[in-house]
BAFI-3210 file (N, C-alpha, C; in Angstrom, 3 decimals, decimal comma, padded with zeros to 6 digits):
// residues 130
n [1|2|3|4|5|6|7|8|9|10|11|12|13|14|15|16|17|18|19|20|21|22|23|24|25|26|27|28|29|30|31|32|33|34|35|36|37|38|39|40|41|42|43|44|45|46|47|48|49|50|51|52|53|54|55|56|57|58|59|60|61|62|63|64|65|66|67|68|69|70|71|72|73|74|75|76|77|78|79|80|81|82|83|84|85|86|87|88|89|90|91|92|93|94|95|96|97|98|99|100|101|102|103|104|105|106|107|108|109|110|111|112|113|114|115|116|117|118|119|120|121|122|123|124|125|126|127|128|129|130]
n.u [-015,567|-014,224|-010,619|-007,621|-004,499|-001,178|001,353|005,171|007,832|011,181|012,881|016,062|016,575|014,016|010,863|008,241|005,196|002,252|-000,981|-003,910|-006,945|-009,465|-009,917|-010,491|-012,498|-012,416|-009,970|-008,005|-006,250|-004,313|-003,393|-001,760|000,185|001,190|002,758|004,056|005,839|007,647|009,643|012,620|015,023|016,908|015,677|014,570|012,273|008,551|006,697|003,423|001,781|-001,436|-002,800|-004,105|-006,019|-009,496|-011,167|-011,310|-012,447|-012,750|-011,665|-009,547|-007,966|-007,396|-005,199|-003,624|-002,863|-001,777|000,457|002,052|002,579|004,102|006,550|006,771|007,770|010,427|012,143|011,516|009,723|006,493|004,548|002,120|000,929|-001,569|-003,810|-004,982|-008,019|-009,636|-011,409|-010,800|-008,503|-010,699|-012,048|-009,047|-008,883|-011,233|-010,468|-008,615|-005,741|-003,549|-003,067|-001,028|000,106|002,637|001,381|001,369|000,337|001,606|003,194|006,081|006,648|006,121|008,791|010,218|010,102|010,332|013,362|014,005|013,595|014,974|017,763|017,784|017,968|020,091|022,806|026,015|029,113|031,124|029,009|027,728|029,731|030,956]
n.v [011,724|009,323|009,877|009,049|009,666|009,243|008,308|008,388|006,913|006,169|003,535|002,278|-000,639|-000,699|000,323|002,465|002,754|005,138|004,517|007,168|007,921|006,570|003,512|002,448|001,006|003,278|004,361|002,320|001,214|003,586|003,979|001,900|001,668|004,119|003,321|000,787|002,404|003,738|001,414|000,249|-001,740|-002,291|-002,202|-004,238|-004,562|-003,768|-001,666|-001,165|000,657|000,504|001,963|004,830|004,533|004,493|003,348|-000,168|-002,014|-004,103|-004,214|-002,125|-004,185|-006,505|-005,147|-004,664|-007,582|-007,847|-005,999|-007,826|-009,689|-008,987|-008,256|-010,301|-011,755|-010,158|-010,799|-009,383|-008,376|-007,940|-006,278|-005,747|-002,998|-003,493|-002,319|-003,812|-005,229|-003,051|-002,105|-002,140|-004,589|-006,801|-007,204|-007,514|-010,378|-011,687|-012,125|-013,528|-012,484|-012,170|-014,782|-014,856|-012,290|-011,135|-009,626|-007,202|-005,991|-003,200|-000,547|-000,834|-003,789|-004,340|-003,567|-004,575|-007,393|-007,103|-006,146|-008,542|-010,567|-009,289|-009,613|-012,312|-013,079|-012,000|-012,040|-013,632|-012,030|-011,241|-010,092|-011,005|-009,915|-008,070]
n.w [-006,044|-004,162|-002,174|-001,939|-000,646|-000,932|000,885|000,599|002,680|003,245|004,837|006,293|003,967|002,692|001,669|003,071|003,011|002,997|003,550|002,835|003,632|001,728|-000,997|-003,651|-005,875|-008,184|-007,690|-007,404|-008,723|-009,822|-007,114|-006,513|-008,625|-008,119|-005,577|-006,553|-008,308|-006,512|-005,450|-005,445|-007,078|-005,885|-003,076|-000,083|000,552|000,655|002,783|003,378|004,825|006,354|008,738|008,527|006,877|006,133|004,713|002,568|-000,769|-002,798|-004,974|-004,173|-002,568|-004,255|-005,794|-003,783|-003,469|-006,181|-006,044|-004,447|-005,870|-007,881|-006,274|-005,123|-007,471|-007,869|-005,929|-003,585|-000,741|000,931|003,274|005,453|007,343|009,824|011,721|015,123|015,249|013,430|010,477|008,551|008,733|009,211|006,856|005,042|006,168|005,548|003,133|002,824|003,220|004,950|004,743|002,484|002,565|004,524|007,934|010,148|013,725|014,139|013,136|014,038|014,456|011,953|010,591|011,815|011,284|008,497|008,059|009,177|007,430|005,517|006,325|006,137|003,624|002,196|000,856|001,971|002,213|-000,539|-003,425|-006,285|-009,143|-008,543]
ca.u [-014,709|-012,890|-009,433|-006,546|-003,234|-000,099|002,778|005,919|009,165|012,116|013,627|016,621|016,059|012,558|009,858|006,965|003,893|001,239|-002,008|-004,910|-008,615|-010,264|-008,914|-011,543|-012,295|-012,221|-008,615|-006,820|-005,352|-003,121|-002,566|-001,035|001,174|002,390|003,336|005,011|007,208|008,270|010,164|013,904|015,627|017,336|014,418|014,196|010,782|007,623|005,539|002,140|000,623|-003,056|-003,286|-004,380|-006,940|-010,783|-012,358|-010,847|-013,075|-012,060|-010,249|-008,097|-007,445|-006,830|-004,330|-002,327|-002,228|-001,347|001,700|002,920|003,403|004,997|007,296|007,660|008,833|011,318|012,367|011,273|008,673|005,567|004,305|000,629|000,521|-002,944|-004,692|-005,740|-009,414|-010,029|-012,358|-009,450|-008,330|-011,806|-011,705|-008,103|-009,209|-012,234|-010,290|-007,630|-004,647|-002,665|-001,993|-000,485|001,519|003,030|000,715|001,359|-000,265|002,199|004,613|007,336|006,826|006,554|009,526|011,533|010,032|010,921|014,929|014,817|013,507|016,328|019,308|017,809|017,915|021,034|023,621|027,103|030,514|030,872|028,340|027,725|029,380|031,269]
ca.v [010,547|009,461|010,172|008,184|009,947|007,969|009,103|007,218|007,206|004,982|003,472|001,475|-000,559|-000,674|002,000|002,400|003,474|005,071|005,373|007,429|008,273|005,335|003,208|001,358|001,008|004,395|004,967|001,818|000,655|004,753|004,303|000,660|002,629|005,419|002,868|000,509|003,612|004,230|000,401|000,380|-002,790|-002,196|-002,483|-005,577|-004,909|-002,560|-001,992|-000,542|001,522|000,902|002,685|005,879|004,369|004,336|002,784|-000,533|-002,666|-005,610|-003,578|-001,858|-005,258|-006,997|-004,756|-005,121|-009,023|-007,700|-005,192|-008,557|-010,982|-008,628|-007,954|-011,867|-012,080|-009,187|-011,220|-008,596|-008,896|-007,179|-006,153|-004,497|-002,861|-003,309|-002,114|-004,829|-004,742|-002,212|-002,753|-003,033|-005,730|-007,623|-006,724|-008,335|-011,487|-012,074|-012,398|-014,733|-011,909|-012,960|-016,452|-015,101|-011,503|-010,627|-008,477|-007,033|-004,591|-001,952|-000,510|-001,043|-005,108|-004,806|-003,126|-005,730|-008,660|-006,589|-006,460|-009,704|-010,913|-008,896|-010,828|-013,838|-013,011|-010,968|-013,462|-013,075|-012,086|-010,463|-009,998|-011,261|-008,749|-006,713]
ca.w [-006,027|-002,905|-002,801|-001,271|-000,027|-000,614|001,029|000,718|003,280|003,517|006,062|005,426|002,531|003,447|001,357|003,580|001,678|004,419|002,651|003,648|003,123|001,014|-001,856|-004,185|-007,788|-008,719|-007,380|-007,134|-010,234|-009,732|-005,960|-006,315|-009,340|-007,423|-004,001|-007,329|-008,818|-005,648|-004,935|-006,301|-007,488|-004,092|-001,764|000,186|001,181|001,051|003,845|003,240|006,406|006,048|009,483|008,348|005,607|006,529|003,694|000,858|-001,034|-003,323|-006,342|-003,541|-001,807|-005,303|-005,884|-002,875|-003,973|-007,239|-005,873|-003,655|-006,867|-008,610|-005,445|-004,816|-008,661|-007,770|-004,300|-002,342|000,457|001,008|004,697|005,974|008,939|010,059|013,502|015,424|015,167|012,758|009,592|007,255|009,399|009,196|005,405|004,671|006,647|004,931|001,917|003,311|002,835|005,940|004,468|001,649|002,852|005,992|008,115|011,532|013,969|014,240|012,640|014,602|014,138|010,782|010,199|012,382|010,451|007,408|008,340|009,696|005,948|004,355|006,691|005,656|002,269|002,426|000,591|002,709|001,455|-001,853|-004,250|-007,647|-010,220|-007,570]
c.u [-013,875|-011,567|-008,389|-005,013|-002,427|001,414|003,949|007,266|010,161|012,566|014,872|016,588|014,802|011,932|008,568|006,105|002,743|-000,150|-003,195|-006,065|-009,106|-009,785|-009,981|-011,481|-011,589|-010,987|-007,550|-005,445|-003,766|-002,720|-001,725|-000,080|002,134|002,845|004,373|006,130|007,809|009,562|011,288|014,308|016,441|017,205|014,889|012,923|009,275|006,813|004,545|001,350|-000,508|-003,854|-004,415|-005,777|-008,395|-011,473|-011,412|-011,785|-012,610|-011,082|-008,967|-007,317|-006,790|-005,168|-002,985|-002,083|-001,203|000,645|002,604|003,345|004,352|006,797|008,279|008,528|010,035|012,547|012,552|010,306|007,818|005,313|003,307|001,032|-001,075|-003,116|-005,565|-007,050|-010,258|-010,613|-011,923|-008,691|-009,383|-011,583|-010,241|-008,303|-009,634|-011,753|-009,153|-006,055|-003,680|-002,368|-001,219|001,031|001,569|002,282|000,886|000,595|000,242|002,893|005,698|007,591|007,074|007,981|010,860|011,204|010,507|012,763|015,284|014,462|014,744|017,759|019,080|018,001|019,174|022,307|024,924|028,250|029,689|029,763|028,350|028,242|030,329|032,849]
c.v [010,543|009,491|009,437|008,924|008,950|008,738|008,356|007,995|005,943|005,001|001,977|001,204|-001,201|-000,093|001,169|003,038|003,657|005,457|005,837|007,974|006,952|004,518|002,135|001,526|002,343|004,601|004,123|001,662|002,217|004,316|002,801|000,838|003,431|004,427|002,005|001,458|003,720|002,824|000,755|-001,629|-002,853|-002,120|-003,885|-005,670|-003,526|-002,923|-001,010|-000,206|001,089|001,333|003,937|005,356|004,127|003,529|001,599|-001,248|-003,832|-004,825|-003,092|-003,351|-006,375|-006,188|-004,820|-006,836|-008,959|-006,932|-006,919|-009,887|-010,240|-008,204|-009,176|-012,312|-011,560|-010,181|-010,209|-008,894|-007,819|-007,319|-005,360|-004,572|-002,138|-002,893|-003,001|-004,242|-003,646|-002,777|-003,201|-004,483|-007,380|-008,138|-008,095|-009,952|-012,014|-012,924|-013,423|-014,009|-012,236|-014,222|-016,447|-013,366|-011,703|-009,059|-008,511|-005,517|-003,430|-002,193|-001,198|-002,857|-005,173|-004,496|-003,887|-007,112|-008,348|-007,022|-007,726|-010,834|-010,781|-009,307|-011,820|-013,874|-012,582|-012,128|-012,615|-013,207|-011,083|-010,848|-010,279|-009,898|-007,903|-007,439]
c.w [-004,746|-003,206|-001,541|-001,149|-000,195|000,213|001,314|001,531|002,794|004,895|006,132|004,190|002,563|002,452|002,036|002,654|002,687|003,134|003,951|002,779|002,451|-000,685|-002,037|-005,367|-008,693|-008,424|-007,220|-007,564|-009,963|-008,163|-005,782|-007,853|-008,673|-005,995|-005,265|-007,824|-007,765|-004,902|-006,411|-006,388|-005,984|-003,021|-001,469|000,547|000,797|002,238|003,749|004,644|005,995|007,474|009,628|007,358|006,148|005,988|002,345|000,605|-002,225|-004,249|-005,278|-002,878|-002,881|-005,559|-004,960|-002,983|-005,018|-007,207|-004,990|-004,167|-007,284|-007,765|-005,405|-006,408|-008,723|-007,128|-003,769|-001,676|000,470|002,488|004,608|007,013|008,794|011,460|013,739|015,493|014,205|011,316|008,650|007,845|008,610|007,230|004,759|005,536|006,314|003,395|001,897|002,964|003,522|005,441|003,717|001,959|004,398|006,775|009,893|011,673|013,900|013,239|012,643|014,694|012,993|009,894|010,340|011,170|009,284|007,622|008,588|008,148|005,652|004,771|006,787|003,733|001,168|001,660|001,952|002,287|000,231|-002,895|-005,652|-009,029|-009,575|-007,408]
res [x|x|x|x|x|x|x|x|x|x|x|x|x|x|x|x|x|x|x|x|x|x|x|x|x|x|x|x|x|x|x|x|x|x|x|x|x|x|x|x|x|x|x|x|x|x|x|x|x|x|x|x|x|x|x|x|x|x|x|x|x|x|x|x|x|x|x|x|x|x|x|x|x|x|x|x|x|x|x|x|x|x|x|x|x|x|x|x|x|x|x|x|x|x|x|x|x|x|x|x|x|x|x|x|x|x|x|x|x|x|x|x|x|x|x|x|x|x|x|x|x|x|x|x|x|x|x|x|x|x]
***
């Protein structure tokens, strides 16, 4: 069975989720679990690496639709960072994923479009409750 690496950081209120090795039927349904457990009520965003990943096929790519309703019901935001040109690229294209999350090449874009989400989103002044 192939096996998929998840490894999750934060950054801000960010959780990145880098996956690696391959992510298809056999493994999705747990690795789009363990990147969900890992988002707090206090995220504004996830961003899913799929740098590192070699191999998804429709169940893994369903699932990242699936992690970015349940995000948008949250109001949090979902983000791929894809590598231009790479097969996961081709892959999330095919399926029309760009029209519906936010997907950049690097990191380091997606992380800005991330923040710049969460001070649009950000109410200002005091908080409900507080």
């Amino acid at each position: 069975m192939p096996m998929a690496d998840v490894r999750v950081e934060r950054e801000d209120q960010t959780v990145v989720a880098v996956l690696k090795g391959e992510v298809d039927m056999s493994n999705a349904a747990s690795v789009r679990l363990q990147i969900a457990e890992s988002v707090t009520p206090d995220d504004d965003a996830l961003l899913v690496d799929l740098s590192e990943l070699s191999f998804i096929d429709s169940a893994g790519l369903h699932s990242l639709i699936e992690l970015g309703t349940v995000l948008e019901e949250r109001r949090q935001r979902l983000l791929l960072c894809v590598p231009h040109g790479s097969t996961i690229e081709r892959a999330i294209e095919i399926i029309g994923l760009p029209r519906a999350v936010s997907v950049h090449s690097d990191r380091a874009e997606a992380m800005e479009a991330a923040r710049a989400s969460a001070m649009e989103s950000r109410p200002i002044g005091p908080t409900e409750g507080a």
